[in-house]
N, C-alpha and C positions, 0 to 999 in steps of 0.2 A: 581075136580081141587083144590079147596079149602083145601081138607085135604089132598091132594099129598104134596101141601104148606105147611102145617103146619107139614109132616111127615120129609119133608126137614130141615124144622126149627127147630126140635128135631134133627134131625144128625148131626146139624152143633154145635148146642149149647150142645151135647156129644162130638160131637169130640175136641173144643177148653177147654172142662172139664178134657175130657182125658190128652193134651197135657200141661195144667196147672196143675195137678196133676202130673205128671211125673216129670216136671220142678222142681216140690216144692221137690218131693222125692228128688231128684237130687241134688236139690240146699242144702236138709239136711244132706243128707250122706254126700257133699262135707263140710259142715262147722266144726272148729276144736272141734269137740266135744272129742276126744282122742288128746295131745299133746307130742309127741316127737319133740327132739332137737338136737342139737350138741352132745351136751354131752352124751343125751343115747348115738348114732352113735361113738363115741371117733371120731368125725368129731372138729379141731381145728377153734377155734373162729378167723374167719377172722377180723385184724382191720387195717385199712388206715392209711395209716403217713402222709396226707392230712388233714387237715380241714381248708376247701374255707374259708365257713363264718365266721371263727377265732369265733366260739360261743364254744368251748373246746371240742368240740363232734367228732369223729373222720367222715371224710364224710360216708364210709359206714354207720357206725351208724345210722348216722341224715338223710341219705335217707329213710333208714328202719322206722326208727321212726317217720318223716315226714309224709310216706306214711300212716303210722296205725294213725295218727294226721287227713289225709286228709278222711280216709272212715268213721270216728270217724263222722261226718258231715253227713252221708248217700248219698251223692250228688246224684241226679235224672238226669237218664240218658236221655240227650236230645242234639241233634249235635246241636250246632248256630256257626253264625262268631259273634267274638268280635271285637269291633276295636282297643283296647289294648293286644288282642292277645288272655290273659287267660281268662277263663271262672268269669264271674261276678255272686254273688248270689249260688243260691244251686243247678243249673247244671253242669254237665259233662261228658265227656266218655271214653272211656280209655284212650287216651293217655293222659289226662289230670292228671292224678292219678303220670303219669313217668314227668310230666311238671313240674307240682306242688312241688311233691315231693325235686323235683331237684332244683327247683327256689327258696326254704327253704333251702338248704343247702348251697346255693352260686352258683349254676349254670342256669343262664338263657337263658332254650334252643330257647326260643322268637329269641335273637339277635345271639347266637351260630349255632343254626341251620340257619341261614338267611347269615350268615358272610360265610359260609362254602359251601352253594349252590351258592353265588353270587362266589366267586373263586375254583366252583369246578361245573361249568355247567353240563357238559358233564356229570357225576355221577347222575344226579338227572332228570327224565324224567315228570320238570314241564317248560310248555309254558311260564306263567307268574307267577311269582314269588311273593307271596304277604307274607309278616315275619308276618303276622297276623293268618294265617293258616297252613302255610306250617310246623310249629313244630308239626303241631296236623294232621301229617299223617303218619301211622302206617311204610308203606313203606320210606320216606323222614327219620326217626329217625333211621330207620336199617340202610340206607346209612349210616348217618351220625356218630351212634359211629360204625358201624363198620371200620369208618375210623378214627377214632378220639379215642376211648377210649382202652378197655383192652377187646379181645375176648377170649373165654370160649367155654368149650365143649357144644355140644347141648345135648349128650346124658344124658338124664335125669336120666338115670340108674347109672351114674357114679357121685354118691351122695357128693363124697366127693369134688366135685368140686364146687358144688352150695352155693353158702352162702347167707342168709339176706342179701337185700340189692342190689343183684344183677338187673339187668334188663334182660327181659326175652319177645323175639320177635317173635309170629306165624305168620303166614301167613297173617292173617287177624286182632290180637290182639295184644296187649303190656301190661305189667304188671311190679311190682316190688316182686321179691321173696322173700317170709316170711322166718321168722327165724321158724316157726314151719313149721314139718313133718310127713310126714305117718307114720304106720307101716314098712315100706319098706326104710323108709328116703328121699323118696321122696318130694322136700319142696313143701310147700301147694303156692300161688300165690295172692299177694296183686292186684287186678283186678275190670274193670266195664264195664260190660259185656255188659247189657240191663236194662228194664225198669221195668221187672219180679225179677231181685236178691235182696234179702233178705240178705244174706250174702258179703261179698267183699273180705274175706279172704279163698280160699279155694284149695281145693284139684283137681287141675284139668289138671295137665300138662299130666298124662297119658289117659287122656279122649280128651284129644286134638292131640297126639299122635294117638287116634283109631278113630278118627273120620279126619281126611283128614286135621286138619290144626295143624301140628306137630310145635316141636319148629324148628326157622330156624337164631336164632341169641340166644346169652347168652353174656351180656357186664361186666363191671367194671366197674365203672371211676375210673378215674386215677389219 
């Protein structure tokens, strides 16, 4: 009995070596170790005739730049409620990376997204409404720019529609798209994923694509 145990305990602490190995591969291949851009692509540099926070940066810009400012930080991935809303300290989890991002440039989706589910019930499949959470649900932020902002092709193949800067919504994730790209042109995904990433900038929308949680929203602001 004893060493059936312990033959147990060598399978299990192989298999979570295996599965952490894989992850790290993963997590390398995905990070920008080769950088294509616009320009290789002749892909035209998208720029906003917007800027909220009057700081002279155009918004898309200061999204984009915001975002690579917020994983600059490493934030460690841990879901809590705040009672100010955003994440306090050196936690967070995806959507916070599109919160944040956005609440540096002049948009704060805290009161935005709360303003627009209170005169827009029906659209948003929450009981009780609290603007302390409800920004930081992957689904609640798809409602909201896709009512609200500027919608975009999902097709990740159709390159020249993506630019830095955009917002980018799976099934179960949210991220902000890098200004770098694959071989393919495909833009790499300003993201935080889990507790295991190394990286926050990476290569992953066609891997999200083959694995069951494709993209189902691509936004603007506007």
């Amino acid at each position: 009995m004893k060493k059936v145990l312990e033959i147990s305990i060598y399978i299990i602490i192989g298999i979570v070596l295996i599965f952490s190995i894989t992850y790290l591969i993963k997590d390398y291949l995905n990070s920008p170790i080769v950088k294509y851009n616009n320009e290789y692509f002749n892909i035209p540099e998208y720029i906003s005739s917007v800027d909220k926070d009057g700081d002279g940066i155009d918004d898309q810009t200061d999204i984009l730049n915001n975002a690579k400012k917020y994983i600059e930080t490493k934030p460690k991935y841990k879901s809590e409620y705040y009672d100010g809303g955003y994440p306090k300290g050196e936690y967070g989890v995806c959507t916070d990376v599109v919160a944040i991002s956005l609440l540096n440039s002049g948009y704060d989706l805290r009161e935005l997204v709360n303003e627009h589910i209170l005169a827009n019930r029906d659209m948003y499949n929450i009981e009780t409404v609290d603007k302390n959470i409800d920004f930081r649900r992957v689904r609640n932020l798809d409602v909201y720019f896709k009512d609200t902002v500027i919608s975009l092709t999902t097709d990740i193949y159709d390159i020249k529609e993506w630019q830095g800067g955009d917002i980018v919504v799976f099934e179960k994730h949210i991220g902000i798209v890098s200004d770098i790209r694959n071989s393919k042109g495909i833009p790499y995904v300003i993201h935080h994923a889990n507790s295991l990433q190394i990286y926050y900038e990476e290569d992953i929308l066609e891997w999200h694509e083959l694995n069951g949680d494709g993209v189902i929203g691509h936004y603007r602001i506007k």
